[in-house]
C-alpha positions in Angstrom: 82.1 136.9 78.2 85.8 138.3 78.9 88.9 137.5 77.5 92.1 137.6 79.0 95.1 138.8 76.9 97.3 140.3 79.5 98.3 139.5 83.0 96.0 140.1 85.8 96.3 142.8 87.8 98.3 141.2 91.2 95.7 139.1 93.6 93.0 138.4 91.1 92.5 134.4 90.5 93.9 133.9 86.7 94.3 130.2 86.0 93.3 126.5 88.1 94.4 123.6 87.5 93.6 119.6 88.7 95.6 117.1 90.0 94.3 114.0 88.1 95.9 110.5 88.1 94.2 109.4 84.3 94.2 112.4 82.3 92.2 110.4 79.8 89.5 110.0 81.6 89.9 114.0 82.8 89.7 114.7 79.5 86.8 112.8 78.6 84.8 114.2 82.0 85.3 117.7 81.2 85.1 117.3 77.6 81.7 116.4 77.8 80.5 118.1 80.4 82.2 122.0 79.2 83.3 121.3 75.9 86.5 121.4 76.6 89.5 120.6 73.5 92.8 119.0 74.2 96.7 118.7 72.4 97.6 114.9 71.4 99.0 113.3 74.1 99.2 112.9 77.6 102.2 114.9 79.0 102.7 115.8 82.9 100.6 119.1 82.4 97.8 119.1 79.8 96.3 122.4 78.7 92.4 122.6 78.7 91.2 125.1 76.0 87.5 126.4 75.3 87.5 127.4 71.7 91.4 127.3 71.6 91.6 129.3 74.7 93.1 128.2 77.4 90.7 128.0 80.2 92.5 125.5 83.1 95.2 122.6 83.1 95.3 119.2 84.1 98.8 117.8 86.7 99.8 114.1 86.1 100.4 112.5 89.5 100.4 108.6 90.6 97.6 106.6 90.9 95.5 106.2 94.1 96.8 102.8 94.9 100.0 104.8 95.2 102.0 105.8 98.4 102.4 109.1 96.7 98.9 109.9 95.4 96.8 112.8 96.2 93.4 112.5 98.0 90.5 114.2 95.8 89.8 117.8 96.9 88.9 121.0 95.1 90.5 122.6 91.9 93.4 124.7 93.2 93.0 128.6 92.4 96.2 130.4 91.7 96.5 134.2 91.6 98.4 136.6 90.0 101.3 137.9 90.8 103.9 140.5 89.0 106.3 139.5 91.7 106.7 135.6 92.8 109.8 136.2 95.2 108.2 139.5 97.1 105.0 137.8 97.1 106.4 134.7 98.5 107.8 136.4 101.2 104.6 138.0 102.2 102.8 134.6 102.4 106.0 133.1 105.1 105.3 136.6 107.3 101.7 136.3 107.3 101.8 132.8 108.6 101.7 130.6 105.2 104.2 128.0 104.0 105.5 127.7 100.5 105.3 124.1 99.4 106.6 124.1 95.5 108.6 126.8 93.6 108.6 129.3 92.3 109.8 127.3 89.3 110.2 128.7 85.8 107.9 126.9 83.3 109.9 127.3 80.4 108.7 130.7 78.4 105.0 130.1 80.3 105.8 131.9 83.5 106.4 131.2 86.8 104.7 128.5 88.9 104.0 128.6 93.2 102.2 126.2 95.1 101.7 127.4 99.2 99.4 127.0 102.2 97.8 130.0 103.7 98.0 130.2 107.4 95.0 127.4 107.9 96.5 125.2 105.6 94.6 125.8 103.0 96.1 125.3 99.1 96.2 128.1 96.4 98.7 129.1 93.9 100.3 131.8 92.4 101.1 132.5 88.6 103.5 135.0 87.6 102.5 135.0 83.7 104.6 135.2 80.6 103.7 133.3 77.1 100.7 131.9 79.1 98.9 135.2 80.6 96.7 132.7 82.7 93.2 131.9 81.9 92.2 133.4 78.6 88.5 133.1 78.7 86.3 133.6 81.7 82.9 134.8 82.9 81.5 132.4 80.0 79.9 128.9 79.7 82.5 126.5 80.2 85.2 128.5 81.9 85.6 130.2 85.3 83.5 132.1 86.7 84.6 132.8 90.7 86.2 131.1 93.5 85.6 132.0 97.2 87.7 130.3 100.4 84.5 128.6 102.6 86.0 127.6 106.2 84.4 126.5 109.6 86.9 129.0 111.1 86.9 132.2 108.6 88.8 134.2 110.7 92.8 133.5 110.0 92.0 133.7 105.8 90.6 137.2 106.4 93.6 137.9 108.3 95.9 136.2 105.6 94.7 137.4 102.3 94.2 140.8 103.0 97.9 141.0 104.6 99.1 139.2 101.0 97.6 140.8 98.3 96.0 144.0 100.0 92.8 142.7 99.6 90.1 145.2 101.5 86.9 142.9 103.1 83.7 144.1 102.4 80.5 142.7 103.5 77.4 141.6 101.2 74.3 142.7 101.5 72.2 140.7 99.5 72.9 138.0 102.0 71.9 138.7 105.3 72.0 136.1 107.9 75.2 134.5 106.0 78.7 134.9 107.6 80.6 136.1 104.1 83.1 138.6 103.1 83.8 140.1 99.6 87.7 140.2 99.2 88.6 143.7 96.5 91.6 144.4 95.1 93.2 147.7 96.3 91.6 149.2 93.0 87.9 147.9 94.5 87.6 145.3 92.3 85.9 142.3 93.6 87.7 139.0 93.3 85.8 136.6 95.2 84.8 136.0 98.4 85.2 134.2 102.3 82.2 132.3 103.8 81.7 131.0 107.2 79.9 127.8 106.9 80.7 126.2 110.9 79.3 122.7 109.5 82.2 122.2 106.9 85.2 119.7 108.1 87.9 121.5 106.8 88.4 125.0 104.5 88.8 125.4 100.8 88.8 127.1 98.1 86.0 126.9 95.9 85.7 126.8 92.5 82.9 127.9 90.2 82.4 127.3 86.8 79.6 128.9 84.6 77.4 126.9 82.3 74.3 128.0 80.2 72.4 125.6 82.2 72.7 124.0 85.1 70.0 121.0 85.2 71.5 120.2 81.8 75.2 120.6 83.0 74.7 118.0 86.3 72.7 115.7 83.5 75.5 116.0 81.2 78.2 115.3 84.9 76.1 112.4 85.6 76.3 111.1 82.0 79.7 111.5 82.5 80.2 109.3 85.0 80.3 111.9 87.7 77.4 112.9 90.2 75.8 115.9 90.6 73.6 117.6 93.2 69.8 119.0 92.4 70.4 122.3 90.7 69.1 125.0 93.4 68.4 129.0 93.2 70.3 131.2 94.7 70.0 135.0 94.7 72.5 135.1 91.7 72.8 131.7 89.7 70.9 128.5 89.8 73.4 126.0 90.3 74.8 122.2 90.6 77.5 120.8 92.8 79.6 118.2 91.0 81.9 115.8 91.5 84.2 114.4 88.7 85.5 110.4 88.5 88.3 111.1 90.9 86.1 112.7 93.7 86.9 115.9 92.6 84.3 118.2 93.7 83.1 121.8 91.9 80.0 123.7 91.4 78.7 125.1 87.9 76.5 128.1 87.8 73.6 129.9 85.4 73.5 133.0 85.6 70.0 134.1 86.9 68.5 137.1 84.5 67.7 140.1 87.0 70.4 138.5 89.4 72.0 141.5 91.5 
């Protein structure tokens, strides 16, 4: 259990957030399926708290029978930054686009949305009243997000060339075509996997749960669908996907899990 009462240091993921056209029905989905507590309302932005913490935020935007609406994807990860302008400027010269902001968020902080140099979404949060996510690594919050991509090579070009990331390799899975990304202070802050099956790349989120058979139950329940929870060398886990087509994993930690 961690939480968060101060900005991240600069690179680490520290808040996500979902595009959702009925933020109702968001909130009823994750409610049920993490607990999840809500202000009265619907506004543009709702704030998703986990025992009045906030943990991850819901966007507004039109409805799919809109000319304007999203397609369903993945969560988008934003990291931290003590710098939005500087960092922005790293992401144009190492082959990324800005696509929104920075914009000030009232006293909150300061909001980016850009592509890395594969096209791939991610944010970045320069926090102020809201530090970011203020409770990870616990059930019902975030616990990683790693880039998967058919192509890996440009994001471990990219990131690295953004945040000072270092790539390290992993050990505990030979065979598998992934790359730890550490912050210059060696801190690990996810991850990039090769997978050359996948149509397009991502980023991936996690979320931790107590249990995963009883998390996809509770997803299904929900009306969302969930995978058969499987082992792997660190979690036993689910792959979900919420009412909108939205799709995420949730992981148990596995005791004796390197």
């Amino acid at each position: 259990m961690s939480h968060v009462t101060r900005n991240q240091p600069a690179g680490t993921p520290t808040w996500i957030d979902l595009d959702v056209s009925d933020v109702e029905r968001a909130k009823e989905f994750y409610g049920a399926l993490f607990g999840w507590e809500y202000e009265p309302g619907e506004p543009a932005y709702t704030v998703c708290r986990l025992r009045g913490r906030a943990v991850a935020g819901f966007r507004k935007v039109p409805a799919p029978d809109s000319p304007a609406a999203a397609l369903p994807g993945q969560w988008c990860v934003y990291f931290a930054t003590d710098d939005s302008d500087a960092t922005v400027k790293r992401i144009v010269d190492a082959g990324g686009a800005l696509t929104r902001g920075p914009l000030e968020i009232g006293d909150q902080g300061r909001l980016t949305l850009a592509a890395d140099s594969s096209g791939v979404r991610f944010g970045l949060w320069e926090g102020r009243a809201l530090v970011g996510c203020e409770t990870v690594n616990e059930p019902g919050s975030l616990l990683r997000n790693d880039l998967t991509s058919p192509d890996p090579g440009p994001a471990r070009e990219f990131y690295p060339a953004v945040f000072d990331f270092t790539l390290d390799g992993n050990d505990d899975l030979p065979g598998v075509d992934f790359s730890f990304l550490r912050r210059p202070d060696g801190h690990e802050i996810g991850g990039i996997m090769g997978v050359p099956d996948k149509p397009s790349a991502a980023w991936e989120t996690l979320f931790e749960v107590a249990d995963a058979d009883a998390a996809a139950e509770r997803a299904v329940a929900a009306g969302g669908s969930a995978s058969v929870p499987s082992d792997t060398i660190y979690a036993r886990m689910a792959k979900i996907t919420d009412p909108f087509g939205n799709v995420f994993e949730a992981g148990a930690r596995l005791v004796g899990a390197p």
